[in-house]
Structures are given as C-alpha cells and as structure tokens.
C-alpha positions in Angstrom: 81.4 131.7 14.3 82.6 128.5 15.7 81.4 124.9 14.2 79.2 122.9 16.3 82.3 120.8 17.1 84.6 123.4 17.9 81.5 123.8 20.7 81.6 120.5 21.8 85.5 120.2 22.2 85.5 123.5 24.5 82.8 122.5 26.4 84.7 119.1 26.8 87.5 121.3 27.8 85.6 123.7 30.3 84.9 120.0 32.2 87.9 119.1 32.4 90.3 122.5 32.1 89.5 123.0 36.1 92.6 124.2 37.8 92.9 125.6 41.6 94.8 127.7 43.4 95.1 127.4 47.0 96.6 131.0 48.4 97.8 130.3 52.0 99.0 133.3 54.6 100.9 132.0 57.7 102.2 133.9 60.6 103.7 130.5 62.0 105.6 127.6 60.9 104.3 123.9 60.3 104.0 121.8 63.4 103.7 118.8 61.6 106.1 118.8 58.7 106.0 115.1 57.6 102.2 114.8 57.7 101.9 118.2 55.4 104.6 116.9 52.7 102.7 113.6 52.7 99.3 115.4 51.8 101.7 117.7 49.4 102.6 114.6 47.6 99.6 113.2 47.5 97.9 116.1 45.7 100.9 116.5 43.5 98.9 115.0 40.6 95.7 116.5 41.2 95.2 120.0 38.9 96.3 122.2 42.2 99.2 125.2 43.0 99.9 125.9 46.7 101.3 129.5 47.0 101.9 129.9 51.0 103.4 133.2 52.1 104.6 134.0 55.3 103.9 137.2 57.1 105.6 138.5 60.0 109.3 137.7 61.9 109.1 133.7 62.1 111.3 131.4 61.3 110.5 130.3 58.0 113.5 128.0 56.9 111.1 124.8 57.1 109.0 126.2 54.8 111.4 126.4 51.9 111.3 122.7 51.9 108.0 122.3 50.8 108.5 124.9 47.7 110.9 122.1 46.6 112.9 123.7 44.7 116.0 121.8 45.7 114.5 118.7 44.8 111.0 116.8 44.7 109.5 116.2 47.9 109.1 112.5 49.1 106.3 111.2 51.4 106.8 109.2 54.5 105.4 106.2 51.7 108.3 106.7 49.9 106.1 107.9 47.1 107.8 110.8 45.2 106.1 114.2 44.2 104.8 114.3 40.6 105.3 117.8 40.2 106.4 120.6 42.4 102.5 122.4 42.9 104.4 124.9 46.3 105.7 128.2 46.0 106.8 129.6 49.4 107.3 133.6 49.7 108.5 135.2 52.5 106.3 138.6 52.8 109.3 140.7 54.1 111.3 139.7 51.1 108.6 142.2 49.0 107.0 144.0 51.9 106.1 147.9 50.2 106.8 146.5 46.5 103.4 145.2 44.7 104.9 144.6 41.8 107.5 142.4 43.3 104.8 140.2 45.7 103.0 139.6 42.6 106.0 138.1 40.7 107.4 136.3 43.5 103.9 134.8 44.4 103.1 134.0 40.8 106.3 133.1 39.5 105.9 129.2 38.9 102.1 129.0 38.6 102.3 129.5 34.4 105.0 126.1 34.5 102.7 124.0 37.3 99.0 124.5 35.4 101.0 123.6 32.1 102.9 121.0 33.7 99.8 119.5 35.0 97.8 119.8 31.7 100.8 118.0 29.6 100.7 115.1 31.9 96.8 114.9 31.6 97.5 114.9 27.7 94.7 118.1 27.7 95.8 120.4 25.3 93.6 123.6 25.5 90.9 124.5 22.4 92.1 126.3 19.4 90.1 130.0 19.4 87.4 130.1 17.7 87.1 131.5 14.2 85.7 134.7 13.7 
C-alpha cells in the first residue's frame, strides 16, 4: 500500500505530468509558413507533440521543415526552438500498412514527452509498493 507521501508526490505529479498531443490531418500545405514556425517555436517549451500527417497527392516538401529534423526551427524573433515537438508523415508513405503509420506517426513522441520532462526537472513517481 503506498505511504501517505508516496500519495502526495503522485498527486503532485498528476498536476503537473500533463502532456498533449496535437494530431493534425492536412490535405494541403501551409499558406503561411513563417507565422506557423513562429507559433512552433513559441510552444516549443510548453509540454506539447505536433504529429501532422498529410493525406492525399500534395506537395508536401514544406512540411518537412517544420518536423525539424535537419535542424531546430528559428522564429522570425530569432528565438530558436527549445525542442523539436513536430513529426511530419506523409500518409502515402504507409498507406495499407497500420503497423507502419503507427511507427512513423509515433516515432519521436517517447524522446519529446521525456525531453520536455528532463528540462522541467519532473521526474515521474516511483510505483507504489505493493
């Protein structure tokens, strides 16, 4: 049974463990590129992934910049990323494979939420004793 402060630490956790995931489909590209990598930047620190993927036959070579893979993205401020929170997936690259959407989609989520929890010095509860 856990202590009364093992209680109190994982509530104190629960309040401040909160991570979201954004899940974005596009059929288009961004018409505003600059004012999309400045709000990207700006919630770079916040406890936030962004997975966009795009469906259908657009371009989607613009999009790759924001998945920042190649580099951390900078805002019009000059202000750099904290941490890349974008990963971009083109649907037709796993169209028919489940398996393969799911990895691509998901594939740098587990390094963003413990990226972000490292920089908030949060370390998560140790289990409770049974």
């Amino acid at each position: 049974r856990a202590s009364s402060g093992q209680t109190a630490r994982v509530r104190a956790c629960f309040l401040r463990c909160r991570y979201h995931v954004l899940v974005m489909l596009t059929d288009g590209v961004i018409t505003d590129m600059q004012a999309t990598v400045d709000a990207i930047v700006h919630a770079s620190s916040l406890p936030l992934s962004i997975i966009i993927v795009g469906v259908g036959n657009a371009d989607f070579g613009g999009m790759q910049i924001l998945d920042a893979d190649d580099g951390p993205l900078r805002a019009s401020s000059g202000q750099t990323a904290v941490r890349d929170i974008v990963q971009f997936v083109p649907f037709r690259k796993v169209a028919g494979n489940p398996a393969a959407l799911a990895g691509e989609t998901l594939q740098e989520l587990p390094s963003q939420v413990v990226q972000y929890f490292m920089s908030q010095r949060i370390n998560p509860p140790a289990p409770p004793r049974q």
